[in-house]
C-alpha positions as CSV (number, residue, x, y, z in Angstrom):
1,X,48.3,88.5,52.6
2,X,47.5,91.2,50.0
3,X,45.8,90.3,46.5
4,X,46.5,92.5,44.1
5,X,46.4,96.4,44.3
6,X,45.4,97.7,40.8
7,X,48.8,96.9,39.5
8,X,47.9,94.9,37.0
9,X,49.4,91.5,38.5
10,X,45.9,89.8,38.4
11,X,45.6,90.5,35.0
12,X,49.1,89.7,34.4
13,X,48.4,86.1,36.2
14,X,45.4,85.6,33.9
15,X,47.3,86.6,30.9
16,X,50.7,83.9,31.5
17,X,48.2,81.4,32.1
18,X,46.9,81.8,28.7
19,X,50.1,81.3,27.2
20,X,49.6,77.7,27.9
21,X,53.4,77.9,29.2
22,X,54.3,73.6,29.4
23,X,54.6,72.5,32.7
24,X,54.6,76.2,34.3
25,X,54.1,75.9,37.7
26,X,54.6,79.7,39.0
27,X,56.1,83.1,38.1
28,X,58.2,84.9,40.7
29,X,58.8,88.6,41.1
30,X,60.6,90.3,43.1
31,X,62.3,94.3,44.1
32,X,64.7,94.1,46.9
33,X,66.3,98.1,48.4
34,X,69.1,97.6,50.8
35,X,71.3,100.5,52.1
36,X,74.5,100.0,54.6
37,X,75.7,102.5,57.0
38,X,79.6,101.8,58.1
39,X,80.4,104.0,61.8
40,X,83.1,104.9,63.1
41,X,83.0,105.6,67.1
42,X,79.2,105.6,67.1
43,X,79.1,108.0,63.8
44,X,78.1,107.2,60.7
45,X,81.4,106.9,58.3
46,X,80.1,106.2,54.8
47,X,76.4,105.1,53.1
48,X,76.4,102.8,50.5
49,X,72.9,101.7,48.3
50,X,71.6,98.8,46.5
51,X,68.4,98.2,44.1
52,X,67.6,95.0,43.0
53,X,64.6,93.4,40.9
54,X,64.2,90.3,38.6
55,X,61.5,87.4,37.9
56,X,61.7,83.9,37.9
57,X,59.8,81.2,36.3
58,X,59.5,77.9,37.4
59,X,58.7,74.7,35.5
60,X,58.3,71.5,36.5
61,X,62.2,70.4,36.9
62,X,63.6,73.6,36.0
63,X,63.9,77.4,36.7
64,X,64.5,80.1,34.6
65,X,65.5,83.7,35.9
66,X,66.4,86.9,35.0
67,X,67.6,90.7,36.1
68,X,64.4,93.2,35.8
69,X,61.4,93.5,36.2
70,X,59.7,94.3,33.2
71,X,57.3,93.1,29.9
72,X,60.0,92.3,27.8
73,X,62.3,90.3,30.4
74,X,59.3,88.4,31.2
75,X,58.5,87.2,28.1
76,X,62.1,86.1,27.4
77,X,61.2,83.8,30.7
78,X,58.4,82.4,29.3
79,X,59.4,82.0,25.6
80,X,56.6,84.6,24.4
81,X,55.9,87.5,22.7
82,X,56.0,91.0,24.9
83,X,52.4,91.7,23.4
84,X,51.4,88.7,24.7
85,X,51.5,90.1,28.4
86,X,49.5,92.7,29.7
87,X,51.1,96.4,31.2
88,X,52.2,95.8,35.3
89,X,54.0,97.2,37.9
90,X,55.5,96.8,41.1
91,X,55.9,99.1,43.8
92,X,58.4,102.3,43.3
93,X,61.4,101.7,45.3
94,X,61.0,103.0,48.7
95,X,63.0,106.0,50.2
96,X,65.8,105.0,52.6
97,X,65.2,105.5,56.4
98,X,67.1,108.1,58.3
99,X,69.6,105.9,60.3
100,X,69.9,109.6,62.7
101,X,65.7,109.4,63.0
102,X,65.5,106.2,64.3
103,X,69.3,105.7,66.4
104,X,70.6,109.2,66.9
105,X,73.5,107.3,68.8
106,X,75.1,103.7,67.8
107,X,76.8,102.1,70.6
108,X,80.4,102.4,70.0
109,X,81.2,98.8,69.3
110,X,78.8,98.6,66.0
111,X,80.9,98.7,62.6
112,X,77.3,98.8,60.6
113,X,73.7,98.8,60.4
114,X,72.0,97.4,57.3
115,X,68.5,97.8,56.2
116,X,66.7,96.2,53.7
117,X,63.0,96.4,52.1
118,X,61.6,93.2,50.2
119,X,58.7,93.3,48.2
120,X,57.5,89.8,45.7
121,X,54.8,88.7,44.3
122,X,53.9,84.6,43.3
123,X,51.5,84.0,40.1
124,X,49.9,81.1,40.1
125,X,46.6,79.2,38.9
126,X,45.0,82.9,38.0
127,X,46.0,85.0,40.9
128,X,48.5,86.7,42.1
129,X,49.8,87.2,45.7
130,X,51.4,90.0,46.9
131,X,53.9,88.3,49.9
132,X,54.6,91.0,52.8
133,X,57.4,90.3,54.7
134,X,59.3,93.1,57.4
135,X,62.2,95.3,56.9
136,X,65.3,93.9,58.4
137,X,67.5,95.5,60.7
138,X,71.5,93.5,60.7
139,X,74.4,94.9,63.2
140,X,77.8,93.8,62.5
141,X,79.9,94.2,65.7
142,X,83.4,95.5,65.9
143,X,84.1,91.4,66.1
144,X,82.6,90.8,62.7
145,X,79.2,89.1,65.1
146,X,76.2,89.8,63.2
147,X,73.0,89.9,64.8
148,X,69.4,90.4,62.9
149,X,66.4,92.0,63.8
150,X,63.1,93.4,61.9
151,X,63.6,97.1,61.2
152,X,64.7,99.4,63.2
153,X,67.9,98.3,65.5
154,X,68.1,97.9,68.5
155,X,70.9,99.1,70.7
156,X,70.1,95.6,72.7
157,X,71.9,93.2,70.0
158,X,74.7,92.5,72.7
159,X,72.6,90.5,75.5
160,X,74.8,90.9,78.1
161,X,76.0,94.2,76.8
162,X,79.5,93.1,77.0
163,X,81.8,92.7,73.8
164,X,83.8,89.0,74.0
165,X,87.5,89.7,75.5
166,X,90.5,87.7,75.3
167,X,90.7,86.3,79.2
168,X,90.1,82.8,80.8
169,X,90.2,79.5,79.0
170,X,87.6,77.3,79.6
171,X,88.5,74.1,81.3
172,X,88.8,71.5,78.5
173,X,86.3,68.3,79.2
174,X,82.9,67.6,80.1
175,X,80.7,70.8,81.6
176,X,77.1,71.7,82.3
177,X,76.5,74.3,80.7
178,X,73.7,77.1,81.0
179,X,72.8,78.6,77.5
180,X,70.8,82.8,77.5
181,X,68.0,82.5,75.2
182,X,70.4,84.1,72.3
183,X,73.0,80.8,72.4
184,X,69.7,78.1,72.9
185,X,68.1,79.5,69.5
186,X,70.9,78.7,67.9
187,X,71.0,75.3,69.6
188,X,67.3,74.6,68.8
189,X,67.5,76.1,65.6
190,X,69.9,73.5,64.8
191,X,68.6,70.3,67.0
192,X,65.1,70.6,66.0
193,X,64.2,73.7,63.1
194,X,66.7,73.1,60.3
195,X,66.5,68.8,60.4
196,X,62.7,69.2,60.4
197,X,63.1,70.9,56.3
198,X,60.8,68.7,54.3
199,X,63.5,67.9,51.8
200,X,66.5,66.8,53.9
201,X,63.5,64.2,55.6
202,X,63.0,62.9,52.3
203,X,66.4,62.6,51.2
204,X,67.8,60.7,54.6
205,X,69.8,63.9,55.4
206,X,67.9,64.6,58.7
207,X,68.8,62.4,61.7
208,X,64.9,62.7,62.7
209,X,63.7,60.9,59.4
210,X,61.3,58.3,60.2
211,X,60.8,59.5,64.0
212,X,57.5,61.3,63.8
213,X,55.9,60.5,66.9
214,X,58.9,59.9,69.4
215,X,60.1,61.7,72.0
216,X,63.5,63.0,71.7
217,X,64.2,64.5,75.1
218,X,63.0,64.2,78.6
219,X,62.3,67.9,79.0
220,X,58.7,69.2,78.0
221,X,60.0,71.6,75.7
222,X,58.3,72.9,72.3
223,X,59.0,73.8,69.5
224,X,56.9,75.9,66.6
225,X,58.1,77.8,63.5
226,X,55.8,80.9,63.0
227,X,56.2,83.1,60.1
228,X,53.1,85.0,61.3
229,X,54.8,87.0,64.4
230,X,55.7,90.2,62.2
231,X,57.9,91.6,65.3
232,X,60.8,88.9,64.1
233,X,63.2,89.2,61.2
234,X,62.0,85.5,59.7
235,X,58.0,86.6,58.9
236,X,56.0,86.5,56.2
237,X,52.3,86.6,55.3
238,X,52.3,83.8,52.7
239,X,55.3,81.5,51.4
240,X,57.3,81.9,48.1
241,X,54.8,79.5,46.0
242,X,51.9,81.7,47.5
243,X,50.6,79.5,50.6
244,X,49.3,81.5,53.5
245,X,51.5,81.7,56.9
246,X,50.4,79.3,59.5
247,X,52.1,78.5,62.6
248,X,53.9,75.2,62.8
249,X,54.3,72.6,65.7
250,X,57.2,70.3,65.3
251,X,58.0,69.9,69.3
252,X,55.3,69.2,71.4
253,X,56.8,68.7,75.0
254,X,59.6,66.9,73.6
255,X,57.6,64.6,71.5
256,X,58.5,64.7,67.7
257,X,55.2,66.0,66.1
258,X,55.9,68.2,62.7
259,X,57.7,69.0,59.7
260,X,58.7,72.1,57.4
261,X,57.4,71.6,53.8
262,X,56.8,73.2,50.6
263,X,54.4,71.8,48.2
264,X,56.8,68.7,46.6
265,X,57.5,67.4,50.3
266,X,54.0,68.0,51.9
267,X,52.7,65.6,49.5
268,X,55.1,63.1,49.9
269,X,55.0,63.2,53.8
270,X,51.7,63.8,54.4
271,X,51.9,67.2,55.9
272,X,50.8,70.8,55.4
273,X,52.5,73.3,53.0
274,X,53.5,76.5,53.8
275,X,57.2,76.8,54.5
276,X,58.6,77.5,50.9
277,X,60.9,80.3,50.8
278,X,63.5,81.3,48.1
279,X,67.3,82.8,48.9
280,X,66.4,85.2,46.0
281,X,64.6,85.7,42.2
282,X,67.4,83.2,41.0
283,X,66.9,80.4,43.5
284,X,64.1,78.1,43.8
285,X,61.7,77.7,46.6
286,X,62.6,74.9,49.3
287,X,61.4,74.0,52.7
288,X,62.8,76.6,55.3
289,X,62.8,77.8,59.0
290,X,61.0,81.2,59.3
291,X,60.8,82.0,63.3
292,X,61.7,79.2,66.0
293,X,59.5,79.8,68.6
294,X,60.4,77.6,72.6
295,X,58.4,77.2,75.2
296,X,58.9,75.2,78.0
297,X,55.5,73.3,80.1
298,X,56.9,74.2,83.8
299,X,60.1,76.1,83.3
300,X,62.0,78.1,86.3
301,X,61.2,81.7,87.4
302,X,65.5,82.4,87.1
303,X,68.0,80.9,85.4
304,X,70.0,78.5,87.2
305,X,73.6,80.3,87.1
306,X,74.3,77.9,90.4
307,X,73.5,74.5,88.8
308,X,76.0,75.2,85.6
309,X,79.4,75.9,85.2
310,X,79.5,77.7,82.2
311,X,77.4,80.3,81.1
312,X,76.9,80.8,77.3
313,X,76.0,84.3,76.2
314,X,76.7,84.5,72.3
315,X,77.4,82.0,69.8
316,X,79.3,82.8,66.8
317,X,77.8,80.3,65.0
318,X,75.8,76.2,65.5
319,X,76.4,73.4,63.2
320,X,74.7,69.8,62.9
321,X,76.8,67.0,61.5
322,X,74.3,64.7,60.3
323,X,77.2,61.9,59.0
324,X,79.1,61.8,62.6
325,X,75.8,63.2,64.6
326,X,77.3,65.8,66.6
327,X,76.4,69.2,67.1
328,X,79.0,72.1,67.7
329,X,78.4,75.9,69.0
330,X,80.8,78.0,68.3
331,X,81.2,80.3,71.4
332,X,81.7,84.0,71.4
333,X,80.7,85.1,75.4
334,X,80.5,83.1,77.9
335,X,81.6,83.3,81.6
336,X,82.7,80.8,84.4
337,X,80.0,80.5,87.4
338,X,81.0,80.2,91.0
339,X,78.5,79.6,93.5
340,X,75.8,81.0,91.2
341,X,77.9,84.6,90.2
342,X,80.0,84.8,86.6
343,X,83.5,84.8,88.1
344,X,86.0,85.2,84.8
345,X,84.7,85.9,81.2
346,X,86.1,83.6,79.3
347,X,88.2,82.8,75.8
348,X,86.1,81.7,72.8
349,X,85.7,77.9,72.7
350,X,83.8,75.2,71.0
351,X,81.1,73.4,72.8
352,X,80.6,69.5,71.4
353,X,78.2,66.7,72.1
354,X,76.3,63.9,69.7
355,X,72.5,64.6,69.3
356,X,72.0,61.5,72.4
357,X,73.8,63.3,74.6
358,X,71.8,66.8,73.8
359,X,68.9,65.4,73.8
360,X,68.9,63.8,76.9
361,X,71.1,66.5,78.8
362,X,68.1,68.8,78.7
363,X,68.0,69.3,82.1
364,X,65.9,72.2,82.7
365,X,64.0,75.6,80.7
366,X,63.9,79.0,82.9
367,X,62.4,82.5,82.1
368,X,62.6,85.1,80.8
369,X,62.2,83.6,77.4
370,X,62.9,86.4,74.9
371,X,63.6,87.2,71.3
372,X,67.1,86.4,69.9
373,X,68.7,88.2,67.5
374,X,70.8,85.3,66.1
375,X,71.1,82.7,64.4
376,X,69.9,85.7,62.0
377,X,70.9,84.2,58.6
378,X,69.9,80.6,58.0
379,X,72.3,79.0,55.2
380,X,71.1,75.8,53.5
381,X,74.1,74.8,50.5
382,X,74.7,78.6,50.0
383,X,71.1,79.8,50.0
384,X,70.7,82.2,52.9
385,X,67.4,83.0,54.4
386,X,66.6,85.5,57.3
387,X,65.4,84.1,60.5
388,X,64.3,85.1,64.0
389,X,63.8,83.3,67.6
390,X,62.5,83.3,71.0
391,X,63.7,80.9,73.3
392,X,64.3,80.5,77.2
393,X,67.6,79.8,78.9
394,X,68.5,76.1,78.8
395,X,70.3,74.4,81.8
396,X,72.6,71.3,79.3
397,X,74.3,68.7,80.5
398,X,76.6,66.3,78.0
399,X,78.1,68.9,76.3
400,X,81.9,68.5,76.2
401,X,84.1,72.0,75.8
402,X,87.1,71.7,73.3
């Protein structure tokens, strides 16, 4: 967390809450640098730029935003007089990184790389907070797969290092299934991080409202979201209404335990705040996963290639139905197992199964856990927010392949 720098934002605090704005809650600001490299062959093609900045003010019921960040845009936000607000600044945009310095050599099967910078600040009750968050890193494949990490890439997006080909189809039906740390964030990320938001518990939109407390799966598996581990693309050192970055449990070996809240839902559930975070200047700040973290209480030393019959690399994409309470993963790689080996890569297919049958077809956890770099972008009724993982292989049972 960093207070303010000598830019004038304390004073600037102290100064909008002497304007007696009704029912202001906070101001948001906000500068956001992004630059896009397109390759060809491993070379960079083309390099394309992008400044952004703009504040936000929030009322009780209602939010007010703008393009710039300035005095006199400000003061249009707040229904004041320019004079009225003290002189500020922001940080100068930051120069661009070298894409050459940092990966003199793109693997062949990336179209882009995209970086971006973010800096914000939240005023509130007199202060101001300065939010640091990392610089991304986001690979599109040749397949249009995006995978996100914190700045800079890594040439390891691919797990497996292969690209998805056009061979096998998988055997339609019932199939254990053994999910690499990259497809079982995804899972998690939609079994147990995105239900756990504050307010889809409060409006009946999560299938785990009112379940605090139970166990939802046989497996000791947990679950945390921690904004504070910098190394992933989700972090931050305080939340988008100012609340410092604290760890949160919401698995504890498969027992129900936790929830994701901003300041409306905390109060209403009875939890801590801390998990506010905004798409952008223009959108307001809602309960939101930062970085799933899974760990498993006895997991295996390998993953168990000879107890599944389908291993799942890469998924395009996860979805929870809450209204028919099924969850589907999209797959991009994954290969048939024979005796323990991958025999035949297989076509893209859909993986199926209601949240029962996930739940209790957790059979088994196995190391290495690592850091995934998907699902990458979390999208909650348009609103996208960056996100990172680390998660173990999952041994899954229940799942049925369509």
């Amino acid at each position: 967390m960093e207070r303010d720098d000598g830019s004038g934002l304390s004073e600037l605090a102290a100064a909008v809450v002497r304007t007696r704005a009704a029912r202001l809650v906070d101001v948001f600001l906000e500068r956001r640098a992004e630059v896009c490299w397109r390759l060809e062959e491993g070379r960079v093609g083309s390099r394309e730029g992008l400044l952004r900045e703009g504040a936000a003010v929030r009322r009780d019921s209602t939010l007010v935003s703008g393009d710039g960040l300035d005095r006199p845009v400000l003061a249009r936000l707040l229904g004041i007089t320019t004079r009225a607000l003290p002189q500020f600044s922001g940080p100068a945009f930051p120069d661009p990184p070298r894409l050459e310095e940092v990966l003199p050599s793109p693997p062949a099967g990336w179209a882009s790389v995209h970086w971006s910078w973010r800096w914000a600040a939240v005023l509130a009750d007199r202060r101001a907070v300065v939010l640091v968050r990392p610089d991304l890193a986001e690979v599109t494949h040749a397949d249009g797969h995006r995978a996100l990490t914190a700045w800079p890439p890594s040439p390891d997006t691919e797990p497996d290092g292969t690209a998805p080909e056009q061979h096998a189809n998988a055997r339609v039906g019932k199939a254990r299934v053994l999910l690499a740390p990259a497809a079982a964030a995804v899972l998690l990320h939609e079994l147990i991080g995105h239900p756990l938001e504050g307010d889809l518990l409060l409006r009946g939109a999560s299938p785990w409202t009112g379940m605090q407390g139970e166990r939802l799966m046989r497996l000791p598996l947990s679950v945390s979201d921690d904004p504070t581990r910098t190394e992933l693309p989700g972090a931050f050192s305080d939340d988008d209404e100012g609340e410092p970055a604290r760890p949160r449990v919401l698995l504890s070996d498969g027992v129900l335990v936790g929830a994701l809240a901003d300041r409306e839902s905390a109060a209403a559930l009875g939890v801590p705040t801390g998990n506010a975070r905004r798409a952008s200047v223009h959108a307001r700040p809602r309960p939101r996963m930062s970085n799933l973290v899974a760990r498993a209480a006895d997991p295996l030393p390998h993953p168990p290639r000879h107890e599944a019959a389908i291993e799942v690399a890469t998924l395009t994409s996860g979805t929870l139905e809450p209204a028919s309470g099924s969850i589907l993963l999209h797959v991009r790689t994954a290969f048939a197992l024979r005796r323990g080996e991958r025999h035949r890569t297989l076509a893209p297919f859909t993986l199926v199964g209601s949240l029962a049958a996930v739940c209790s077809g957790l059979l088994a956890a196995a190391e290495p856990t690592l850091p995934a770099a998907e699902p990458g972008w979390c999208a909650k009724d348009g609103e996208i927010v960056p996100t990172g993982a680390v998660a173990p292989w999952l041994l899954l049972s229940g799942l049925e392949v369509r």
